[in-house]
C-alpha positions as CSV (number, residue, x, y, z in Angstrom):
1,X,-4.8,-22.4,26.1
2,X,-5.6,-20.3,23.1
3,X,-8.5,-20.8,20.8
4,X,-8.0,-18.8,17.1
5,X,-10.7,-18.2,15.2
6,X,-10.0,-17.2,11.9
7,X,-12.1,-14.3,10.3
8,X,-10.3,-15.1,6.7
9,X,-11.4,-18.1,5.0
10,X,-7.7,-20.2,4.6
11,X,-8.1,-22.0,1.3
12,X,-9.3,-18.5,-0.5
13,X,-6.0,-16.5,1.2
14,X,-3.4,-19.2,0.1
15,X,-5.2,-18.3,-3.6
16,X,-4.0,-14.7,-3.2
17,X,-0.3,-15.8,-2.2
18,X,1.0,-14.8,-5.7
19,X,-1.1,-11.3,-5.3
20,X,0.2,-10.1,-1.6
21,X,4.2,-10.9,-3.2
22,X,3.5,-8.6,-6.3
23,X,2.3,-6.3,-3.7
24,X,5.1,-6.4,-1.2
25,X,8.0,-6.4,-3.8
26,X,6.0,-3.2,-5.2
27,X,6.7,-1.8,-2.0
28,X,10.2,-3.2,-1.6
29,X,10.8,-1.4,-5.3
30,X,9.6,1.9,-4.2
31,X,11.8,1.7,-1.0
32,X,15.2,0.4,-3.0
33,X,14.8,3.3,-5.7
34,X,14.1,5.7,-3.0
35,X,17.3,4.7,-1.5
36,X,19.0,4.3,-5.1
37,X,18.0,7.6,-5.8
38,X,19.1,9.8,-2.5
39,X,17.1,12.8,-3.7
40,X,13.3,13.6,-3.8
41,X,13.0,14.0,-8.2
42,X,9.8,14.3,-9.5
43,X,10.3,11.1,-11.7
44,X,10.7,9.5,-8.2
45,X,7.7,11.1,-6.4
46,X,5.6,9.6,-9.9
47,X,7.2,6.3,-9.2
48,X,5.9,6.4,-5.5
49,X,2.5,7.4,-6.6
50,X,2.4,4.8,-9.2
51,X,3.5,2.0,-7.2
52,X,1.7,3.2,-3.9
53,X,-1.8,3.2,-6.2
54,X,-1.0,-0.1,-7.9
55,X,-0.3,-2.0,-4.1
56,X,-3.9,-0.7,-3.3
57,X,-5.8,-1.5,-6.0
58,X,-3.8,-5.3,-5.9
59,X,-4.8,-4.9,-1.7
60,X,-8.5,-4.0,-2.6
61,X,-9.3,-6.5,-5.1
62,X,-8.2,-9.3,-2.7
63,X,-10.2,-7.6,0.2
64,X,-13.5,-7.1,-2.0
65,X,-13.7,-11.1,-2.8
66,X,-16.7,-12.1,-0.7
67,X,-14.7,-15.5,-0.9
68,X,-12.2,-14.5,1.6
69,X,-13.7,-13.6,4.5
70,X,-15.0,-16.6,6.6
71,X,-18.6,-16.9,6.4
72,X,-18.7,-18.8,9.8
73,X,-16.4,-16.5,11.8
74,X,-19.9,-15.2,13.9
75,X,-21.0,-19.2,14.4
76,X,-17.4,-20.2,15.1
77,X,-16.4,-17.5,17.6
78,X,-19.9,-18.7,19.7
79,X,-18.7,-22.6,18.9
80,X,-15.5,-21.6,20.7
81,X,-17.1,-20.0,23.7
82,X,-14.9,-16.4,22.5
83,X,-18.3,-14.5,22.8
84,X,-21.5,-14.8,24.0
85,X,-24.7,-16.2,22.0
86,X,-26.9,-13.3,22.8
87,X,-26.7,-9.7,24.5
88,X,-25.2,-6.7,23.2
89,X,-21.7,-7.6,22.7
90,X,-23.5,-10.4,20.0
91,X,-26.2,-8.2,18.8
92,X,-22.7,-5.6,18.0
93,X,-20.6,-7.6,16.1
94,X,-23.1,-9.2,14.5
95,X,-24.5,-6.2,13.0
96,X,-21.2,-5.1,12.4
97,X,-19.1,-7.5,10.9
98,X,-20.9,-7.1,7.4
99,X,-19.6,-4.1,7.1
100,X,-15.8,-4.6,8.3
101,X,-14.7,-5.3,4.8
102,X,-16.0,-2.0,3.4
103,X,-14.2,-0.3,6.7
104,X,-11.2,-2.2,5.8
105,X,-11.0,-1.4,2.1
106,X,-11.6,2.7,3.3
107,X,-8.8,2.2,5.7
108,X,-6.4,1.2,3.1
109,X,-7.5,3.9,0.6
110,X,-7.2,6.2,3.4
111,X,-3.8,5.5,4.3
112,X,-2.9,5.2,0.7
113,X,-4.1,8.8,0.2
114,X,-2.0,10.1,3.3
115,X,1.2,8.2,2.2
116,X,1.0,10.1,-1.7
117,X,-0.2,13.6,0.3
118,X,3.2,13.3,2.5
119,X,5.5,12.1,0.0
120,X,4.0,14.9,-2.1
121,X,4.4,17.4,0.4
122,X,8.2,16.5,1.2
123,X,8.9,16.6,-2.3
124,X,7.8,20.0,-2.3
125,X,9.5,20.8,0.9
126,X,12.8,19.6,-0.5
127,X,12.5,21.7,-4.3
128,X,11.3,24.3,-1.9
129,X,14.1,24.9,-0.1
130,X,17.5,23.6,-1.9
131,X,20.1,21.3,0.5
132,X,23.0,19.7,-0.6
133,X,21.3,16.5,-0.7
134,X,18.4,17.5,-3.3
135,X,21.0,19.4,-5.9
């Protein structure tokens, strides 16, 4: 049998239902004109930029409510017998775990950064060298 323990407070995530959909059809929008437009255009590589920044800020302000994350995920993971009370393993996560949201947030700024620096870079690649798909 499986025991979850949840590490996001449930009540608080079903408040940010209406915040992960802007998010995702952001994303779906970028992908459709991407496909729309065939070509990598500089009005296009803008659009991805915009609408990869605007999905991260929407992701980060959801992450950064203090709300969110369960406060008892350390007592309810020892309740459930997933980790020990005491020892190193507990001593770990517990000092930890405050700072998972900050990794988190990094993590998604991170990636964020990577996917503008690659789109930008094959947008460059393609007005570098001209194909019969980028004329």
């Amino acid at each position: 049998m499986f025991t979850i323990v949840p590490f996001l407070n449930n009540d608080v995530f079903h408040h940010y239902w209406p915040l992960l959909w802007i998010a995702a059809s952001l994303a779906i929008i970028r992908e459709i004109a991407r496909i729309i437009v065939r070509y990598r255009s500089s009005k296009l590589l803008a659009f991805h930029i915009a609408m990869t920044i605007m999905t991260t800020i929407l992701v980060c302000i959801m992450l950064a409510d203090n709300a969110l994350w369960n406060p008892h995920f350390i007592q309810d993971l020892t309740a459930s017998s997933l980790m020990p009370t005491e020892g190193n393993d507990f001593k770990t996560l517990v000092s930890n775990w405050p700072r998972v949201k900050e990794w988190l947030v990094n993590a998604i700024v991170v990636l964020a950064l990577l996917d503008i620096i690659t789109e930008s870079f094959a947008w460059y690649r393609a007005k570098s060298s001209p194909s019969s798909i980028t004329k």
